[in-house]
C-alpha positions as CSV (number, residue, x, y, z in Angstrom):
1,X,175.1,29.3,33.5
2,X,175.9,32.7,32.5
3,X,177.6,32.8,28.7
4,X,180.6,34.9,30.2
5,X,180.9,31.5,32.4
6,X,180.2,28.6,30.3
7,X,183.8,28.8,29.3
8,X,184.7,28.1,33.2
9,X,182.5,25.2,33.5
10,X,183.7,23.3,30.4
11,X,187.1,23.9,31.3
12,X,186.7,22.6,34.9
13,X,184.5,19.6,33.1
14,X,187.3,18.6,30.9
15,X,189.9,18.9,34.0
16,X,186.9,16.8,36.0
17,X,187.3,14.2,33.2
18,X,190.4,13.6,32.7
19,X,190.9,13.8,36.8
20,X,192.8,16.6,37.2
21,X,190.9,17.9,40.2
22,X,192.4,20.4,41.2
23,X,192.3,21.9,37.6
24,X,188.4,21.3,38.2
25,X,187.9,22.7,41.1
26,X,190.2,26.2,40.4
27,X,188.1,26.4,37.3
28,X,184.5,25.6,38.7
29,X,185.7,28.8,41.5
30,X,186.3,31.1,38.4
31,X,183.4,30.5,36.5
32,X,181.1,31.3,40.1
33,X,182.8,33.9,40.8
34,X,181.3,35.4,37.7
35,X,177.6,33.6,38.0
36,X,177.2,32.1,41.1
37,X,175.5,29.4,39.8
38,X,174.4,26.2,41.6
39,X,176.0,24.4,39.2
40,X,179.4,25.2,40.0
41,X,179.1,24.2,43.2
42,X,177.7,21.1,42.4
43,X,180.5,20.1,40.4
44,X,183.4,21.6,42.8
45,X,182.0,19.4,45.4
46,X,182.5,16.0,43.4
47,X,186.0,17.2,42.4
48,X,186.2,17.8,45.9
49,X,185.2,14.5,47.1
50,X,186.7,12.3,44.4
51,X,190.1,14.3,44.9
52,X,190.2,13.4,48.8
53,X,188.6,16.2,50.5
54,X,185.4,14.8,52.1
55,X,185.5,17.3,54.4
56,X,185.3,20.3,51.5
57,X,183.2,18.7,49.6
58,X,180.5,18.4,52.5
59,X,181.2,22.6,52.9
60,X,180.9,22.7,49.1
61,X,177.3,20.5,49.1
62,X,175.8,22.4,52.1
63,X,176.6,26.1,49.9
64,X,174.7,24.0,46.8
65,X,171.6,23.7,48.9
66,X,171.9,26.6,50.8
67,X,171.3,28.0,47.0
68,X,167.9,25.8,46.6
69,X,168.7,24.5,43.2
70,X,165.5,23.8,40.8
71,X,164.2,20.3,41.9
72,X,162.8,19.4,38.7
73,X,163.4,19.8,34.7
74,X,160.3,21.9,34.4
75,X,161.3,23.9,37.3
76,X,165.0,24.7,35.6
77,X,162.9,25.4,32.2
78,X,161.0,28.0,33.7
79,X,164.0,29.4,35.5
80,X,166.2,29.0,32.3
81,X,164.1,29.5,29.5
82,X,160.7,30.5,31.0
83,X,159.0,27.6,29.0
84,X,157.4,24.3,29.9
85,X,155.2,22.3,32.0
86,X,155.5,25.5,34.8
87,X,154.8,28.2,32.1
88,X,152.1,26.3,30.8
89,X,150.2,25.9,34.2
90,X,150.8,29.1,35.6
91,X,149.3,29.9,31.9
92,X,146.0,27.9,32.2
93,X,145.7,29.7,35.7
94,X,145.7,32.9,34.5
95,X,148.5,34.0,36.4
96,X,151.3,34.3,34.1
97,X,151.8,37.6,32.6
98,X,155.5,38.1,30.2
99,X,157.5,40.7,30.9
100,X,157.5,40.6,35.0
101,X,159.5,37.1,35.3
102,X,163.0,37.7,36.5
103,X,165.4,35.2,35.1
104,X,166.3,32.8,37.8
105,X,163.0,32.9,40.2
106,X,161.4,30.1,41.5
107,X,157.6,29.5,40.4
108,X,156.5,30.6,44.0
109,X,158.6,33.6,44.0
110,X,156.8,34.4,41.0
111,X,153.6,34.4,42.6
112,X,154.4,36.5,45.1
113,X,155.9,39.1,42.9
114,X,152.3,39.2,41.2
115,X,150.7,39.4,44.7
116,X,153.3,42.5,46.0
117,X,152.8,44.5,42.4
118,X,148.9,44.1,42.9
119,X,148.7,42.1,40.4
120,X,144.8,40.2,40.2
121,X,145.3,36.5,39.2
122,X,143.0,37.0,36.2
């Protein structure tokens, strides 16, 4: 989550907590309207659910995949951080090169990028 939106998504986690859902939920919209991160949605669509709209929170779920969120914790380090387990493979193939990694793409999106640049995979 963008650091211009962090405030958002702790605010809306605090409302979340102490069940105010519709606090949440106004906040969680905030904070993607300024990084439309998967995240946020996430989130809105258990306020959502757990304040009594089912059928938003199903809307609110379908928009979360729709963004294919990172499936696993090395995945969301590279996307993050661009370290871990993914780094260090696409390292030992040869194929990572710093400087060319866009925050936020997916470790196959990454290997395309090398493939459309003309990039050789060492």
């Amino acid at each position: 989550v963008a650091p211009d939106a962090r405030p958002h998504l702790d605010h809306g986690l605090e409302r979340f907590a102490a069940r105010d859902y519709a606090a949440a939920i106004a906040a969680f919209d905030a904070g993607f309207t300024i990084d439309p991160h998967p995240d946020f949605l996430y989130a809105k669509g258990q306020a959502q659910r757990l304040g009594g709209d089912c059928r938003g929170a199903l809307v609110t779920y379908r928009a979360f995949l729709d963004l294919d969120p990172p499936q696993t914790e090395a995945e969301l380090a590279l996307l993050d951080r661009q370290t871990g387990d993914c780094v260090e493979m696409l390292r030992r193939f040869g194929v990572w090169r710093d400087g060319i990694f866009v925050r936020g793409t997916r470790p196959l999106d990454y290997l395309r990028t090398r493939k459309e640049l003309g990039l050789p995979p060492r």
